[in-house]
C-alpha atoms as an extended CHARMM CRD file, in Angstrom:
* protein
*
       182  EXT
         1         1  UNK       CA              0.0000000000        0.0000000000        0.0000000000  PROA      1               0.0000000000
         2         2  UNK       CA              2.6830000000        2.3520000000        1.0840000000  PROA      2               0.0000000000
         3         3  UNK       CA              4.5860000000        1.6970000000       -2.5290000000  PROA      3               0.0000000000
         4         4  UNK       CA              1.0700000000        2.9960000000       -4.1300000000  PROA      4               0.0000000000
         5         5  UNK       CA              0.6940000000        6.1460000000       -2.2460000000  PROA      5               0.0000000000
         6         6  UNK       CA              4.3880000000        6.6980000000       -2.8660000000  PROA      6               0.0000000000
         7         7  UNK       CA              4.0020000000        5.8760000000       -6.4360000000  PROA      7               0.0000000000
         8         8  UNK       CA              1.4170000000        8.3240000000       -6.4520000000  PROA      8               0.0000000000
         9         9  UNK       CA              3.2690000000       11.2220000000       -4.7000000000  PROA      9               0.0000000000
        10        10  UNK       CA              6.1150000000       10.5490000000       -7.2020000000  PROA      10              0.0000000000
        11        11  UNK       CA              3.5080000000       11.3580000000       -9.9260000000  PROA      11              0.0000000000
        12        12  UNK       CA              2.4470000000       14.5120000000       -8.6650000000  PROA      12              0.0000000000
        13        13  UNK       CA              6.0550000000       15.9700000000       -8.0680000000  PROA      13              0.0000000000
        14        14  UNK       CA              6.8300000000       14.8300000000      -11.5520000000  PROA      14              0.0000000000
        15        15  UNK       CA              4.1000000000       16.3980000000      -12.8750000000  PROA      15              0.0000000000
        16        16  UNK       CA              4.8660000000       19.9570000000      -10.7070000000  PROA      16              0.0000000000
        17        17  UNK       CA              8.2800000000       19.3700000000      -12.4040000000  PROA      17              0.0000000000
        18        18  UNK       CA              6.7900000000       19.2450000000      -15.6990000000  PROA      18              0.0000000000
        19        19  UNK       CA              4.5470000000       21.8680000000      -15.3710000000  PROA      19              0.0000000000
        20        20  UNK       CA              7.0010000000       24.3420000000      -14.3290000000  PROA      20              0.0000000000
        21        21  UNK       CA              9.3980000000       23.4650000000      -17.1430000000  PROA      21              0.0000000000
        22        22  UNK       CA             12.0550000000       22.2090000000      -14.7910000000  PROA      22              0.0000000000
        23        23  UNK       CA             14.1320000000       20.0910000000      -17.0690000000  PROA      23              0.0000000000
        24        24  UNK       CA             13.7740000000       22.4850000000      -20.2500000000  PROA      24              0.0000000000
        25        25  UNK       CA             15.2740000000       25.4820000000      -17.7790000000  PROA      25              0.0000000000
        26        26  UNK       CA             18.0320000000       22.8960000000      -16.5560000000  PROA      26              0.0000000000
        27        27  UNK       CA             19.1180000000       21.9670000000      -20.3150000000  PROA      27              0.0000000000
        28        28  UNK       CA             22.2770000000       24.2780000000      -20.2250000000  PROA      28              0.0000000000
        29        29  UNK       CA             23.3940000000       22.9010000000      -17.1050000000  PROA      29              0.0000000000
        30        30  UNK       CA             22.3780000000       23.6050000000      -13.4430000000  PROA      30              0.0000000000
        31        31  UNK       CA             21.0790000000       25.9070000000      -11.2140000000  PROA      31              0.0000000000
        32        32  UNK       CA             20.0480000000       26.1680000000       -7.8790000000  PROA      32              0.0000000000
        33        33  UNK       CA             16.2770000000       25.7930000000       -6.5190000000  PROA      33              0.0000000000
        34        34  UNK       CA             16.5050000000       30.4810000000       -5.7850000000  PROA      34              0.0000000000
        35        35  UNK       CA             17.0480000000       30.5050000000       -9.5990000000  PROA      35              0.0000000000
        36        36  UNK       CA             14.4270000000       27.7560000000      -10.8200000000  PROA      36              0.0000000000
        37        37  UNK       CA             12.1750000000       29.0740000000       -8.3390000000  PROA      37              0.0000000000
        38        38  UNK       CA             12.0270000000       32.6190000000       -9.8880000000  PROA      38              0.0000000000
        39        39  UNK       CA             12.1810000000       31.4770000000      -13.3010000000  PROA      39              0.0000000000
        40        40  UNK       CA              8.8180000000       29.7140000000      -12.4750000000  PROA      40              0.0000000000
        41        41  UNK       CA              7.2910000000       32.0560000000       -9.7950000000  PROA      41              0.0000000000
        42        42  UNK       CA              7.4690000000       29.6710000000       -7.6460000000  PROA      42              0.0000000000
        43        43  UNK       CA              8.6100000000       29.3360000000       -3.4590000000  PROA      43              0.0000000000
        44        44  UNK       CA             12.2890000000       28.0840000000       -3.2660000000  PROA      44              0.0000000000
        45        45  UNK       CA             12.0670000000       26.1870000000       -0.5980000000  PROA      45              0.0000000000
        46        46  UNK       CA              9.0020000000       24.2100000000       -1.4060000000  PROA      46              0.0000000000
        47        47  UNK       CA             10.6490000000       24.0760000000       -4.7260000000  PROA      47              0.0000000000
        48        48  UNK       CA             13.8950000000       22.5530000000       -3.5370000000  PROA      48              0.0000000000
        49        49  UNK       CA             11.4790000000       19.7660000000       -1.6900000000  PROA      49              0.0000000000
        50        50  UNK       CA             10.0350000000       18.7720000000       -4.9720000000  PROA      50              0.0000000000
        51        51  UNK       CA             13.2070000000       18.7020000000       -6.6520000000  PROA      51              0.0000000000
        52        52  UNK       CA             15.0840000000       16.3450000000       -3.6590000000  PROA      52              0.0000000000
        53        53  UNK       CA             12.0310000000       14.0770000000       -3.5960000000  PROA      53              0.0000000000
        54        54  UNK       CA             12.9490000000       13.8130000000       -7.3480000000  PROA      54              0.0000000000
        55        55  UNK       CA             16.1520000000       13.1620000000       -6.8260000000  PROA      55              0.0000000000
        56        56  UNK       CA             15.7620000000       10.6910000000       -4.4700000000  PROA      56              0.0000000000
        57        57  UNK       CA             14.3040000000        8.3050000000       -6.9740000000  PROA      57              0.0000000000
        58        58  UNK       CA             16.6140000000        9.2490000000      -10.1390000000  PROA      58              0.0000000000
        59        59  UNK       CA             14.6220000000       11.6940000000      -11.6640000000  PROA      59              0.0000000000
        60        60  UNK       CA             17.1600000000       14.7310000000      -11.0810000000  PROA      60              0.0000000000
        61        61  UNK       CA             20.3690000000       15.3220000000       -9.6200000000  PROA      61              0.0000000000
        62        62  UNK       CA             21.2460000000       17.4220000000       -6.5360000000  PROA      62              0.0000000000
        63        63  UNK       CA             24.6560000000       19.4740000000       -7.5600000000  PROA      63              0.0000000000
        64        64  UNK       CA             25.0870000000       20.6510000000       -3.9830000000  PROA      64              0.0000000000
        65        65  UNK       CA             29.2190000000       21.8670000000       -5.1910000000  PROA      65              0.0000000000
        66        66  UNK       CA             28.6810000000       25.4960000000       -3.7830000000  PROA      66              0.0000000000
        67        67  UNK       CA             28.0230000000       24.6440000000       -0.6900000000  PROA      67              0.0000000000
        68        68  UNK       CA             28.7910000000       20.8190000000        0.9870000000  PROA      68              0.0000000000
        69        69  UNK       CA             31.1300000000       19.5110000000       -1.9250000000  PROA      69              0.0000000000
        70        70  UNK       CA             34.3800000000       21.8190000000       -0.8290000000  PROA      70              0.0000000000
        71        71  UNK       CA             33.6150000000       20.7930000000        2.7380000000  PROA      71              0.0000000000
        72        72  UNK       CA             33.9330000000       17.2760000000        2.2520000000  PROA      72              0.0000000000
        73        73  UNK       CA             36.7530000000       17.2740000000        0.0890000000  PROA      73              0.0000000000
        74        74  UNK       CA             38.6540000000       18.3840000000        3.2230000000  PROA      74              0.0000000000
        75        75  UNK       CA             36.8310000000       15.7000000000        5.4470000000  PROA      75              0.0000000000
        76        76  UNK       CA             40.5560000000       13.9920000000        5.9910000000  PROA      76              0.0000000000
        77        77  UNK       CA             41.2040000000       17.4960000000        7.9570000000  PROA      77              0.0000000000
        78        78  UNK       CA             38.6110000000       16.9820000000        9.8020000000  PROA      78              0.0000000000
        79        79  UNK       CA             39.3860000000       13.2370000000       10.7190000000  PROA      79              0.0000000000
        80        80  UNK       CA             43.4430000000       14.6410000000       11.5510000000  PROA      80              0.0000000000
        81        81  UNK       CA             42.5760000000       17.5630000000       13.4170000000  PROA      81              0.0000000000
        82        82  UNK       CA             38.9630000000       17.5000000000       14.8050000000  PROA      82              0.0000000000
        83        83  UNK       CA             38.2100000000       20.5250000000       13.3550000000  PROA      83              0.0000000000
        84        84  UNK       CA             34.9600000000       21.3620000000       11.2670000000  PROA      84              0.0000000000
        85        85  UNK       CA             35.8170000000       21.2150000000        7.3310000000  PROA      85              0.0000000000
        86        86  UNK       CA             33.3360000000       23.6980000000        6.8300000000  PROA      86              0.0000000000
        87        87  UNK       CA             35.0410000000       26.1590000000        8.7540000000  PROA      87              0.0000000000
        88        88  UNK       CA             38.1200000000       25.5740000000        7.2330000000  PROA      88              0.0000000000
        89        89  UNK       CA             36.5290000000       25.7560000000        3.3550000000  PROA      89              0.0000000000
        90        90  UNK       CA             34.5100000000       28.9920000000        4.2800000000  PROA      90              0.0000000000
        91        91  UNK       CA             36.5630000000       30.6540000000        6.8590000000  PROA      91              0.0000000000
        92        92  UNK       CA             33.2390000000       30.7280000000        9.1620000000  PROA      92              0.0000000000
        93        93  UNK       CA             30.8140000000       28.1900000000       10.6790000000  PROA      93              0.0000000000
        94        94  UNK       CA             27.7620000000       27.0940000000        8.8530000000  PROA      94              0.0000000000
        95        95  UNK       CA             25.5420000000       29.3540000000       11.2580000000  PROA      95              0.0000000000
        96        96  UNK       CA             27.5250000000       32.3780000000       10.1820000000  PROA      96              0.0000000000
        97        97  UNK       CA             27.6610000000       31.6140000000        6.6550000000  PROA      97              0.0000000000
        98        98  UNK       CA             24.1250000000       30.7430000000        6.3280000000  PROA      98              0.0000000000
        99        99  UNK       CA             23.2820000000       34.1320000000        8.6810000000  PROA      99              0.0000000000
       100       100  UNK       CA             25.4110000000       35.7500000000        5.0670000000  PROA      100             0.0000000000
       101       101  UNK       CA             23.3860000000       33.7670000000        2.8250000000  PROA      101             0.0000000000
       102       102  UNK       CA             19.5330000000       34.0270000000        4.0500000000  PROA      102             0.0000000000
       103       103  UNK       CA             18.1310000000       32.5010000000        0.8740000000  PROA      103             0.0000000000
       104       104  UNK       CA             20.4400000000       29.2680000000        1.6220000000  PROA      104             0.0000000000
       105       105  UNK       CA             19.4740000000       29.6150000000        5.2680000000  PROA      105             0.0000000000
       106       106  UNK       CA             15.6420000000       29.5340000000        4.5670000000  PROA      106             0.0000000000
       107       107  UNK       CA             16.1150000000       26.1970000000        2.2250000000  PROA      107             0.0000000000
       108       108  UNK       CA             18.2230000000       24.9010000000        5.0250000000  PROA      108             0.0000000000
       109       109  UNK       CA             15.8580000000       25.9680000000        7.6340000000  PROA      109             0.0000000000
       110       110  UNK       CA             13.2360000000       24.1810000000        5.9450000000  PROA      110             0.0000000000
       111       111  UNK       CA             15.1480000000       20.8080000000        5.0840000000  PROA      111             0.0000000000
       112       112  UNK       CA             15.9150000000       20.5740000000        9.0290000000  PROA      112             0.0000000000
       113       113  UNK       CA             11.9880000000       20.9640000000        9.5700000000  PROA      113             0.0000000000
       114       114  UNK       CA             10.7100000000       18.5260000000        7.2140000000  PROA      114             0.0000000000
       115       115  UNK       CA             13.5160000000       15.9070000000        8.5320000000  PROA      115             0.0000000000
       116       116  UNK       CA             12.8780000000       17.0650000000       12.2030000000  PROA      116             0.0000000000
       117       117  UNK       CA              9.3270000000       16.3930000000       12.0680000000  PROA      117             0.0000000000
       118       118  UNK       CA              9.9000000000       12.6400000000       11.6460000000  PROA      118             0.0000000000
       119       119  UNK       CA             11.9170000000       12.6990000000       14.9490000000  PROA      119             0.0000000000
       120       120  UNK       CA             13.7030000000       14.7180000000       17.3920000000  PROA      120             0.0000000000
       121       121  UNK       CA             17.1840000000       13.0220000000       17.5890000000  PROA      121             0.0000000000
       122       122  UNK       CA             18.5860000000       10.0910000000       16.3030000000  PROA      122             0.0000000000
       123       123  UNK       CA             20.6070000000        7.6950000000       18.8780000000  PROA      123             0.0000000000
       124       124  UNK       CA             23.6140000000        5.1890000000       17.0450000000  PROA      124             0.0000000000
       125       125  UNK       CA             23.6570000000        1.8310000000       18.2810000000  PROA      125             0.0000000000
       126       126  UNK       CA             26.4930000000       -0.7290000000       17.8130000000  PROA      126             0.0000000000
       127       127  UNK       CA             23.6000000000       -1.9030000000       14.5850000000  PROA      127             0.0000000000
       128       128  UNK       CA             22.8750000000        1.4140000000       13.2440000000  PROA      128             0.0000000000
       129       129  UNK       CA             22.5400000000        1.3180000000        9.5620000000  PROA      129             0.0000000000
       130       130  UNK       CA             24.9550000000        2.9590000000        7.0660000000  PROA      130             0.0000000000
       131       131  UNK       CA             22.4440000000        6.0580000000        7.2450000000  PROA      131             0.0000000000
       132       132  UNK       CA             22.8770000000        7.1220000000       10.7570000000  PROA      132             0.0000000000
       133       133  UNK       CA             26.9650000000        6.2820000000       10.1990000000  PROA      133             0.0000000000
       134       134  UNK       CA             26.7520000000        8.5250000000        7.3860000000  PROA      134             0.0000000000
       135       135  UNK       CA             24.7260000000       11.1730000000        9.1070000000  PROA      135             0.0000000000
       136       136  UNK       CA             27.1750000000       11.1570000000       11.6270000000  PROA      136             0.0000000000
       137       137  UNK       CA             30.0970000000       12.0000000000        9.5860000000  PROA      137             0.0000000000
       138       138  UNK       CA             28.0440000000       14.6080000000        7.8620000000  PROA      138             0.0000000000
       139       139  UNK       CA             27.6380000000       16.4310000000       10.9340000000  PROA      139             0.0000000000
       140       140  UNK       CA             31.3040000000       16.0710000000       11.3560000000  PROA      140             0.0000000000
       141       141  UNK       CA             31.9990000000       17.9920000000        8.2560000000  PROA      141             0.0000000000
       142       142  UNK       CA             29.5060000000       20.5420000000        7.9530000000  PROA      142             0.0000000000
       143       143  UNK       CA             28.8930000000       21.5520000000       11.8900000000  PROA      143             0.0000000000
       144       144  UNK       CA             31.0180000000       19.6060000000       13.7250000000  PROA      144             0.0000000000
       145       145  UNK       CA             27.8730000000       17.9020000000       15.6670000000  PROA      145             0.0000000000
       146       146  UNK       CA             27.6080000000       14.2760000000       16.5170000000  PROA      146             0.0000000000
       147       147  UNK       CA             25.1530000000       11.0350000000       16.7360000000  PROA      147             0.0000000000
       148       148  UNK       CA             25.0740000000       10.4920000000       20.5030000000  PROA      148             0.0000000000
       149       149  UNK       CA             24.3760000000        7.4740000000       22.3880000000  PROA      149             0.0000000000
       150       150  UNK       CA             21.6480000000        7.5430000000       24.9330000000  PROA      150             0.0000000000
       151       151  UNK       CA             24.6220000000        7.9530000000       27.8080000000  PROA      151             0.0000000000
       152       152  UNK       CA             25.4800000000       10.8840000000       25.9350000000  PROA      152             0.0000000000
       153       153  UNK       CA             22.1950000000       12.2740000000       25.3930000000  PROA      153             0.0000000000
       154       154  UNK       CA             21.5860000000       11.6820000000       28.8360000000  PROA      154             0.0000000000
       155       155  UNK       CA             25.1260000000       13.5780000000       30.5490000000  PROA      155             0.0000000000
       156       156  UNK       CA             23.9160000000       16.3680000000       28.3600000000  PROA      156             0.0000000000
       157       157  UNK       CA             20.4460000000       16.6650000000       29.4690000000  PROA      157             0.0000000000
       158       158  UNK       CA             21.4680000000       16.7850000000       33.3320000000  PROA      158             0.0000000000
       159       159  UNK       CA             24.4010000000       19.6070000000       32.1990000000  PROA      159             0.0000000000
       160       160  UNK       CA             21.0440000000       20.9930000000       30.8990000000  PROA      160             0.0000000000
       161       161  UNK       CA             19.0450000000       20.8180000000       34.0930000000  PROA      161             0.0000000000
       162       162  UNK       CA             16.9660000000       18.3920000000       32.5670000000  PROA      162             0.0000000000
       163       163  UNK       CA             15.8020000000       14.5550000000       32.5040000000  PROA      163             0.0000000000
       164       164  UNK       CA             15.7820000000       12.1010000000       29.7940000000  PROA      164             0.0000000000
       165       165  UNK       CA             12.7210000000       10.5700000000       30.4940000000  PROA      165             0.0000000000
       166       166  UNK       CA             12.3510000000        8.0640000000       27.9130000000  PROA      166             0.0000000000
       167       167  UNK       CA             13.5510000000        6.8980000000       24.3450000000  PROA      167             0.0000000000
       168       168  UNK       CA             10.7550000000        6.3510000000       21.6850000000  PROA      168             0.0000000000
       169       169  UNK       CA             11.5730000000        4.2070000000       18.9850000000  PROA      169             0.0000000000
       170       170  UNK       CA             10.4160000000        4.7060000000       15.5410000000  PROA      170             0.0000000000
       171       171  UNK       CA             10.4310000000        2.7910000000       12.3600000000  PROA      171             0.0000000000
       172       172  UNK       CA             13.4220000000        4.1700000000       10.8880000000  PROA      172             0.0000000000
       173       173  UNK       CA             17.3670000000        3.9920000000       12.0920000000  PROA      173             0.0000000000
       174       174  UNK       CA             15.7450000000        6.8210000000       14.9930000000  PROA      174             0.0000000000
       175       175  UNK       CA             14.5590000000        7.6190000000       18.0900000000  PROA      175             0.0000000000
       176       176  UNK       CA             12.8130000000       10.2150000000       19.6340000000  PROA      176             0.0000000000
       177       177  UNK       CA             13.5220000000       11.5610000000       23.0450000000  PROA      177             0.0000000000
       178       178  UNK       CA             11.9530000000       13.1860000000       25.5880000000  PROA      178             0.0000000000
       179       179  UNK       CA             13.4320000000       14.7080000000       27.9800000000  PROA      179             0.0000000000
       180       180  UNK       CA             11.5050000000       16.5470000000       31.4890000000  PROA      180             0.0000000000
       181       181  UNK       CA             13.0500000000       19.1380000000       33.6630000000  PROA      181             0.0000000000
       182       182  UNK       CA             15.2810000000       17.3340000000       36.3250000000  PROA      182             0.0000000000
């Protein structure tokens, strides 16, 4: 049933895509979702959704070079020194570079809420999947944050003044928690 409804939402965004003349504006090569959107008149960030649920099944590529690319290519910098690769590509953490670059910050802003929604943190344990591995060394690169374990998440929520009260599991490689004032 699930594949159906999927099948279906697929449809729709492919027919947004079509609609808006995505691929016939990406012919010479490609642009980001701030300059498709306002060749179409359309909201960038709801844009950008449409075009990574695309991507996600083949449909389009994501050229994300201006911004992530240079910051992994200096991920062994970050495995040698500890430091953040973005910092060290951009000369300034990803909160100050995205408080210089609002229209990256609201497609950011909204990518966090969409992925946020499904849960509140996600907790590695020794069977994660590749995903949550890979999330975790993404976080390493761009912001220099971490997957935690719930140990972690708990020493951080009494340096917090508050309580993890209890770990929710979901059906994905994530949890959420919930955590009460101590």
């Amino acid at each position: 049933m699930l594949q159906m409804i999927q099948g279906f939402w697929m449809s729709r965004a492919i027919y947004v895509a079509a609609k808006l003349g995505i691929a016939d504006l990406l012919k010479d090569g490609p642009k980001s979702p701030q300059e498709l959107a306002q060749a179409t008149g359309s909201h960038a960030p709801s844009l950008y959704r449409v075009l990574r649920a695309l991507q996600s099944v083949g449909v389009f590529a994501e050229d994300d070079r201006e911004n992530h690319y240079p910051a992994w290519e200096k991920v062994l910098n970050s495995v040698k020194t500890g430091t953040i690769a973005f910092n060290h590509v951009y000369g300034a953490s990803k909160w100050q570079y995205m408080t210089e670059h609002p229209d990256e910050a609201t497609i950011f802003d909204e990518a966090m809420a969409s992925f946020s929604a499904v849960v509140a943190a996600a907790i590695v344990e020794a069977s994660a999947t590749a995903f949550s591995k890979f999330m975790d060394l993404n976080m390493l690169v761009m912001t220099g944050g971490r997957e935690r374990t719930e140990a972690e998440y708990q020493a951080l929520f009494t340096a917090a003044g508050l309580r993890l009260n209890r770990v929710i599991p979901t059906h994905t490689e994530m949890s959420i928690l919930e955590a009460i004032r101590a």
